[in-house]
HTML snippet that shows the backbone in 3Dmol.js (N, CA, C, O; Angstrom):
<script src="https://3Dmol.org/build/3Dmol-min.js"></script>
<div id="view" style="width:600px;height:400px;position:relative"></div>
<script>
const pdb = `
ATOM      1  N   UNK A   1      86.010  47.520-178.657  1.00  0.00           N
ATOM      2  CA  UNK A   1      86.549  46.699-177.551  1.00  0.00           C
ATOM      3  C   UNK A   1      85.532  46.631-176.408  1.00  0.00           C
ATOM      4  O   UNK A   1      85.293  45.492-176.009  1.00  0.00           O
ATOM      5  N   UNK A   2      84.998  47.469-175.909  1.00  0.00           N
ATOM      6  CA  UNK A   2      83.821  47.565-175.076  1.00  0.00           C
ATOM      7  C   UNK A   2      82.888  47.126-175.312  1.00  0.00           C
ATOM      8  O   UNK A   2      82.461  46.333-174.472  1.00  0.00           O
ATOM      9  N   UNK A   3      82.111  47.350-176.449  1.00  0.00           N
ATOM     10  CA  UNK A   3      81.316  46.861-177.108  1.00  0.00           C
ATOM     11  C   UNK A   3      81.416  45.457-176.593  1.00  0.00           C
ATOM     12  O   UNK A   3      80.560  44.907-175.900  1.00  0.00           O
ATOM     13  N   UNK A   4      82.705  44.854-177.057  1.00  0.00           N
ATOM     14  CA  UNK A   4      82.741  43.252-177.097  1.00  0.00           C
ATOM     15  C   UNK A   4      82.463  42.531-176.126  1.00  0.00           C
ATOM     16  O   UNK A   4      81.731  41.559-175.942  1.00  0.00           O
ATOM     17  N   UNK A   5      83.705  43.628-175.030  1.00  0.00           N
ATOM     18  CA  UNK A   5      82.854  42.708-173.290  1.00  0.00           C
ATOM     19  C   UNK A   5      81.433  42.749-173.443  1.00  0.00           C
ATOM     20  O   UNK A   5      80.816  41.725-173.149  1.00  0.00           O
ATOM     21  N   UNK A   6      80.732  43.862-173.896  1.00  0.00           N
ATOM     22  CA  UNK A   6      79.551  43.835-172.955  1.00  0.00           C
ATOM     23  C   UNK A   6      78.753  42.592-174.023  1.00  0.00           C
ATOM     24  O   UNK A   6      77.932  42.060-173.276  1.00  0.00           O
ATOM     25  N   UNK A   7      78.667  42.038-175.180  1.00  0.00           N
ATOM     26  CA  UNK A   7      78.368  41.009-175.758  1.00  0.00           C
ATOM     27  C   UNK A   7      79.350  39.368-174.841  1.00  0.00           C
ATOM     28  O   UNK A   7      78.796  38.271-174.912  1.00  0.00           O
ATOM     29  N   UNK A   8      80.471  39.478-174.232  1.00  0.00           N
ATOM     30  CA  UNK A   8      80.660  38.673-173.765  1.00  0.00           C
ATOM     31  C   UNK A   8      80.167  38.641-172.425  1.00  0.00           C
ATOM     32  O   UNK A   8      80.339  37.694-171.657  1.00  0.00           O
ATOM     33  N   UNK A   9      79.578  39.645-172.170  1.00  0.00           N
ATOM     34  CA  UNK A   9      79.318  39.638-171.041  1.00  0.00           C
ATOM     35  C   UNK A   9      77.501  38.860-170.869  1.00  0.00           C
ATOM     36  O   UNK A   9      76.966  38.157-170.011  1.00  0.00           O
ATOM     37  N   UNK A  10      77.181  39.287-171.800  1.00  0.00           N
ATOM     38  CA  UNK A  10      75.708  38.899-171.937  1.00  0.00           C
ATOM     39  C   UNK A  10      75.619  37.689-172.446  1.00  0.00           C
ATOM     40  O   UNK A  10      74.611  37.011-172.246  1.00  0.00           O
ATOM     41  N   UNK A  11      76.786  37.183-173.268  1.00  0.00           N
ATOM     42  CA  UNK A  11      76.723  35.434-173.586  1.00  0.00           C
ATOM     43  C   UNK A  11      76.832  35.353-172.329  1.00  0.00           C
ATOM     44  O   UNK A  11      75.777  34.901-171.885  1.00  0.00           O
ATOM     45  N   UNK A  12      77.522  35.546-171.573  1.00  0.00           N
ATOM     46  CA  UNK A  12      78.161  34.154-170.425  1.00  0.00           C
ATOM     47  C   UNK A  12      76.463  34.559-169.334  1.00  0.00           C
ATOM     48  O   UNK A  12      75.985  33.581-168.759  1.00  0.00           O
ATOM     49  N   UNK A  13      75.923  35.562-169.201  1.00  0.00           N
ATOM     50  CA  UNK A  13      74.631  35.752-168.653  1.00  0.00           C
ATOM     51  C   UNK A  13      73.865  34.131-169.048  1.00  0.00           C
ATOM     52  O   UNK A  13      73.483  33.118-168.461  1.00  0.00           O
ATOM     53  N   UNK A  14      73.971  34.813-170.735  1.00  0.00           N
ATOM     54  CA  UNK A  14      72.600  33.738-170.830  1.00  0.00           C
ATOM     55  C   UNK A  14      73.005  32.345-170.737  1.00  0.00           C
ATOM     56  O   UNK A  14      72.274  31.525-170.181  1.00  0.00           O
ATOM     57  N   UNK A  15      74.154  32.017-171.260  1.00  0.00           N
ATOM     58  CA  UNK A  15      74.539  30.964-171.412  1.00  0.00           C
ATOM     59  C   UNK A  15      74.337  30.178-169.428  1.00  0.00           C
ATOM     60  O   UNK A  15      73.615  29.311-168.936  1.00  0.00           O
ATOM     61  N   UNK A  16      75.125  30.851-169.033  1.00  0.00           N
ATOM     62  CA  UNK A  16      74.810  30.555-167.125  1.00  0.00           C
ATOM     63  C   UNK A  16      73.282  30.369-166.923  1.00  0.00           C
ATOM     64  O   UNK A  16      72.712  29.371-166.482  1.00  0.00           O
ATOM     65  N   UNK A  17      72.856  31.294-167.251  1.00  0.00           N
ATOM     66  CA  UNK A  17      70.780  30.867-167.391  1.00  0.00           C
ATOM     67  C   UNK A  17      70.742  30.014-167.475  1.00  0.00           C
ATOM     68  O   UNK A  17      70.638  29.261-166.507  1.00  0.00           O
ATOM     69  N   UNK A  18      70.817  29.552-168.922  1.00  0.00           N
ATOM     70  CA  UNK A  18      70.612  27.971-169.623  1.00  0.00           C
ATOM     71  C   UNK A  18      71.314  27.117-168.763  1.00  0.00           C
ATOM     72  O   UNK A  18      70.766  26.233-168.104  1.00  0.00           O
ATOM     73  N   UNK A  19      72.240  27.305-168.755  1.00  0.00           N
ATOM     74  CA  UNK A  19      72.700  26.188-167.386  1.00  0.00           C
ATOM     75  C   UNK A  19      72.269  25.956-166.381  1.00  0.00           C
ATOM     76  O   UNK A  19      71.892  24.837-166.034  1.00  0.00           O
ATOM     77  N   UNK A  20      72.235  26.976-165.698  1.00  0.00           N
ATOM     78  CA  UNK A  20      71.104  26.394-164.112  1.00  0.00           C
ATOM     79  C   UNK A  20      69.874  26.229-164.549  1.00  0.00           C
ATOM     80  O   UNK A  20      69.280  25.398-163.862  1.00  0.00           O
ATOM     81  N   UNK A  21      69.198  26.700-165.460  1.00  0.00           N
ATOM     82  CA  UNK A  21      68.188  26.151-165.669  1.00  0.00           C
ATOM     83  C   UNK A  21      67.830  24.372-166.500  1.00  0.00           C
ATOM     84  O   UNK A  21      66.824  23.665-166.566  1.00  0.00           O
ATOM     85  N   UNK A  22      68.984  24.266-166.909  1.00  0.00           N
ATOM     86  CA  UNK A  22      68.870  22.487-167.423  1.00  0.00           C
ATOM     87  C   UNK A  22      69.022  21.979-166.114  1.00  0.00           C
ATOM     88  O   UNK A  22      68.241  21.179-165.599  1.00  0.00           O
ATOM     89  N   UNK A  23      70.227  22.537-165.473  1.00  0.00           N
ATOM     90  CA  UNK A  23      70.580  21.935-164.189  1.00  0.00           C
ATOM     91  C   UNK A  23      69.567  21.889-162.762  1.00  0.00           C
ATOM     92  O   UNK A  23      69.642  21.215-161.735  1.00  0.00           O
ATOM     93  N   UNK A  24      68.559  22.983-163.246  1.00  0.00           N
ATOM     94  CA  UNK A  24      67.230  22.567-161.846  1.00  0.00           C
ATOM     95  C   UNK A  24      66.425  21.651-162.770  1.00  0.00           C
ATOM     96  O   UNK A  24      66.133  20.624-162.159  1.00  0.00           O
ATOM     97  N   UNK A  25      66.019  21.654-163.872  1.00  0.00           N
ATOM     98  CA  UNK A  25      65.286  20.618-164.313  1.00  0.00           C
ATOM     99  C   UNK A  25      65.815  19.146-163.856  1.00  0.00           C
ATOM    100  O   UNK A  25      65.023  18.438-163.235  1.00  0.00           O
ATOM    101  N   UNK A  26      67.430  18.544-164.205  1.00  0.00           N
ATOM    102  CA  UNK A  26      67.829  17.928-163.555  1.00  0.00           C
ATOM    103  C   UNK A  26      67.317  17.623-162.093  1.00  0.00           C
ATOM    104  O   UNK A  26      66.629  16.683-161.697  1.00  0.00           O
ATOM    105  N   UNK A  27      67.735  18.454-161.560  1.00  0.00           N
ATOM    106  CA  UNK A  27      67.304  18.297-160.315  1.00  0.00           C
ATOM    107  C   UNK A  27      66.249  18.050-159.669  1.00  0.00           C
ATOM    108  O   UNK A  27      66.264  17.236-158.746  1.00  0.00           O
ATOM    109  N   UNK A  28      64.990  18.795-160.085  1.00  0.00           N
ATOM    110  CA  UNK A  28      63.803  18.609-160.213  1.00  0.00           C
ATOM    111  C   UNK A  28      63.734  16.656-160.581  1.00  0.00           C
ATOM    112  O   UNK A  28      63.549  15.766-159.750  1.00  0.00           O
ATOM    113  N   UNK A  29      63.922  16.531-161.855  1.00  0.00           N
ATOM    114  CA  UNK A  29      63.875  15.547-162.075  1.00  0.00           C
ATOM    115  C   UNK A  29      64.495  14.288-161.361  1.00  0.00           C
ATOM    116  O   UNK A  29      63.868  13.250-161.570  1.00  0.00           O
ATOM    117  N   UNK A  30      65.731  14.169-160.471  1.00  0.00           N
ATOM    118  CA  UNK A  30      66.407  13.141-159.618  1.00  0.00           C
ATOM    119  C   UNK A  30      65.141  13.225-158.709  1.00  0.00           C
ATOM    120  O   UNK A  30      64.408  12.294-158.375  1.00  0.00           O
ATOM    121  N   UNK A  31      65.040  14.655-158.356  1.00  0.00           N
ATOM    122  CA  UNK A  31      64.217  13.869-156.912  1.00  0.00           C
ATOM    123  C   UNK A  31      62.812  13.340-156.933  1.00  0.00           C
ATOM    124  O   UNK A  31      62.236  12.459-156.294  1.00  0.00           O
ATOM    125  N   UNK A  32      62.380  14.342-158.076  1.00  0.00           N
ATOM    126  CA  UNK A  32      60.608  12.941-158.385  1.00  0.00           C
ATOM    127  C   UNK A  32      60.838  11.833-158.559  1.00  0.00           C
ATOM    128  O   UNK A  32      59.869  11.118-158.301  1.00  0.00           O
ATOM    129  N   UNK A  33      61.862  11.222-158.953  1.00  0.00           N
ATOM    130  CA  UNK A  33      62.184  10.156-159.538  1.00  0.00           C
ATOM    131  C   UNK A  33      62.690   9.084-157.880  1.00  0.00           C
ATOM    132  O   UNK A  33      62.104   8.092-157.447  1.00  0.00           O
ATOM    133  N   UNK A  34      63.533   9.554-157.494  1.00  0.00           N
ATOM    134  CA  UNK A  34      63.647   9.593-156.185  1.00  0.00           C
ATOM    135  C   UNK A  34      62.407   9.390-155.309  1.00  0.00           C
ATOM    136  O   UNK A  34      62.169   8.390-154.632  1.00  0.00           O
ATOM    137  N   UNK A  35      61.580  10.596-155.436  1.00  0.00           N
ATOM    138  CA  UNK A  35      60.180  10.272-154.346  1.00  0.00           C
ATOM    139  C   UNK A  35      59.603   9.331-155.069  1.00  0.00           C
ATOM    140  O   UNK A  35      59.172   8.450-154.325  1.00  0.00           O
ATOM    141  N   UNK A  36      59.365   9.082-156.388  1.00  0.00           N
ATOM    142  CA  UNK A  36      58.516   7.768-157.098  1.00  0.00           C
ATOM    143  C   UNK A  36      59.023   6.412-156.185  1.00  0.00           C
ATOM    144  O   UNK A  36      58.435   5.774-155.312  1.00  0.00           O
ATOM    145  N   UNK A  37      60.278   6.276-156.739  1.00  0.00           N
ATOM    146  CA  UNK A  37      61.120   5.525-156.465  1.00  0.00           C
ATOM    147  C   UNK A  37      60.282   5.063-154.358  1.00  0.00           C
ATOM    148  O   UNK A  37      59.616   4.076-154.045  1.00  0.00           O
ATOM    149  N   UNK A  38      60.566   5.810-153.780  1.00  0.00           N
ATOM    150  CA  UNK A  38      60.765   6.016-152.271  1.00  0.00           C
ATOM    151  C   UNK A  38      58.922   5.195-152.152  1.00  0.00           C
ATOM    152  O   UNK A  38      58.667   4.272-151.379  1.00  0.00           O
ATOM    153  N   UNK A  39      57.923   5.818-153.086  1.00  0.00           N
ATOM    154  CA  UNK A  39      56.832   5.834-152.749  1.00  0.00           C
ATOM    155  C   UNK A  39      56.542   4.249-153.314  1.00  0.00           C
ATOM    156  O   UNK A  39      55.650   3.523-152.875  1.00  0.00           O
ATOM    157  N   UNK A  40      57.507   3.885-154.391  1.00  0.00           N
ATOM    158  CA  UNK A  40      57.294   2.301-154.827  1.00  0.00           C
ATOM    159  C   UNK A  40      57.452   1.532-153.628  1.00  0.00           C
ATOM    160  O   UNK A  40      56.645   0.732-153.155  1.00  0.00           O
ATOM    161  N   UNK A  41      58.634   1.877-153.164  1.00  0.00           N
ATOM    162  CA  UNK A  41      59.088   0.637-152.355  1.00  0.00           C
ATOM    163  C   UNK A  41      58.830   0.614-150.781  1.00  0.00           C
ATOM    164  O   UNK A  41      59.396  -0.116-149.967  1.00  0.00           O
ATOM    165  N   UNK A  42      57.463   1.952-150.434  1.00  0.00           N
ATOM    166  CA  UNK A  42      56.699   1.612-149.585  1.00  0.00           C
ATOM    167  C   UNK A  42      54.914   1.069-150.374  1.00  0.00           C
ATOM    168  O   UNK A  42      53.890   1.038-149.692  1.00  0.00           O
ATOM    169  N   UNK A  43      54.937   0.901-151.069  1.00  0.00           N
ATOM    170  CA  UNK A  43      53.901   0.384-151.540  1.00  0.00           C
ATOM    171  C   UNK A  43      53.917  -0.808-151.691  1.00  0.00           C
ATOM    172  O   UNK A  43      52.943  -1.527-151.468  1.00  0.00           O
ATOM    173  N   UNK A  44      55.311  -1.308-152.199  1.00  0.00           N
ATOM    174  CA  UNK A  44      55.590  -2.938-152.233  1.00  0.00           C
ATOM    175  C   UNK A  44      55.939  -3.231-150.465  1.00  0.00           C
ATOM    176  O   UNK A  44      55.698  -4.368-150.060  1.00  0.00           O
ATOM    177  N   UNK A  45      56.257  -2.640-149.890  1.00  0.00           N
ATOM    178  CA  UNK A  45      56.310  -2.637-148.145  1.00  0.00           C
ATOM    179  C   UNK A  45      54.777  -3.445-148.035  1.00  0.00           C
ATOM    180  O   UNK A  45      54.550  -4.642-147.861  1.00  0.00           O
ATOM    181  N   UNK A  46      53.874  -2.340-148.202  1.00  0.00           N
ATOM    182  CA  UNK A  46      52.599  -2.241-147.941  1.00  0.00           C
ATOM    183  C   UNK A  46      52.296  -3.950-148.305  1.00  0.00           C
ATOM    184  O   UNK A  46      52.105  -4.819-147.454  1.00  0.00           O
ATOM    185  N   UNK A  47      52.311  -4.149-149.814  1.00  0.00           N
ATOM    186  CA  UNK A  47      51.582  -5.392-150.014  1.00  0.00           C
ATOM    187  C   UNK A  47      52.360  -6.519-149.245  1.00  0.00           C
ATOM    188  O   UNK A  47      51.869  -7.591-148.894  1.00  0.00           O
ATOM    189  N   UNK A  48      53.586  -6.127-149.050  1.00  0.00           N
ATOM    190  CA  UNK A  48      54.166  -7.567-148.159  1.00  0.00           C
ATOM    191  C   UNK A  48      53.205  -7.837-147.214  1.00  0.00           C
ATOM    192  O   UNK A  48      52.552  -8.878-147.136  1.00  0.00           O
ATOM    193  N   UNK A  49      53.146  -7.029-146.611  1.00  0.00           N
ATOM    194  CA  UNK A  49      52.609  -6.494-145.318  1.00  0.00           C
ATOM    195  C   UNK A  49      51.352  -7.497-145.426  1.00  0.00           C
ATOM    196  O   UNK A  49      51.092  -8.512-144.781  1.00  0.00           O
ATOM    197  N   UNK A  50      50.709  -6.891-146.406  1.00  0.00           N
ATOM    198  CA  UNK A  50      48.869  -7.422-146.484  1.00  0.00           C
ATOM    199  C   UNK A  50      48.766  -9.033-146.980  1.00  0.00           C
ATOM    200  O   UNK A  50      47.870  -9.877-146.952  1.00  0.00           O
ATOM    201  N   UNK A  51      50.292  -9.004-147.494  1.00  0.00           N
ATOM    202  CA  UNK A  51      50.201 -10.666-147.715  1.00  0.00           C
ATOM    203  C   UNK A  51      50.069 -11.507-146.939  1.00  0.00           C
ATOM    204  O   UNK A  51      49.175 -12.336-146.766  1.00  0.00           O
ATOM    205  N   UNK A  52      51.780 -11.126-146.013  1.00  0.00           N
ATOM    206  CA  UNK A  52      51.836 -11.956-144.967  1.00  0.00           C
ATOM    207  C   UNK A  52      51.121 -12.494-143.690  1.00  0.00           C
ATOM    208  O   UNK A  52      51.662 -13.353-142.994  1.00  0.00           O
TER     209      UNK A  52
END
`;
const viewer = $3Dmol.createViewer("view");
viewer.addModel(pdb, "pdb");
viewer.setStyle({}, {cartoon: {color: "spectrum"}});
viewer.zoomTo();
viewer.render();
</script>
């Protein structure tokens, strides 16, 4: 019986790992995507700019 927690105890460890860790990759990933994003649409700013 003890035994068992301490195996449930160490799934839900790793398993929680794996989770925040997909979940900062996520995250990681919105916001480069985000700053790309941010850095496009001052770059297309920019060429208006040099057009007009």
């Amino acid at each position: 019986m003890f035994r068992l927690g301490i195996e449930a105890v160490v799934v839900a460890i790793v398993s929680l790992t794996v989770g925040l860790g997909v979940l900062y990759q996520l995250i990681l990933c919105a916001s480069a995507s985000i700053t790309q994003c941010s850095q496009l649409c001052k770059y297309k700013d920019d060429l208006n700019m040099l057009s007009d």
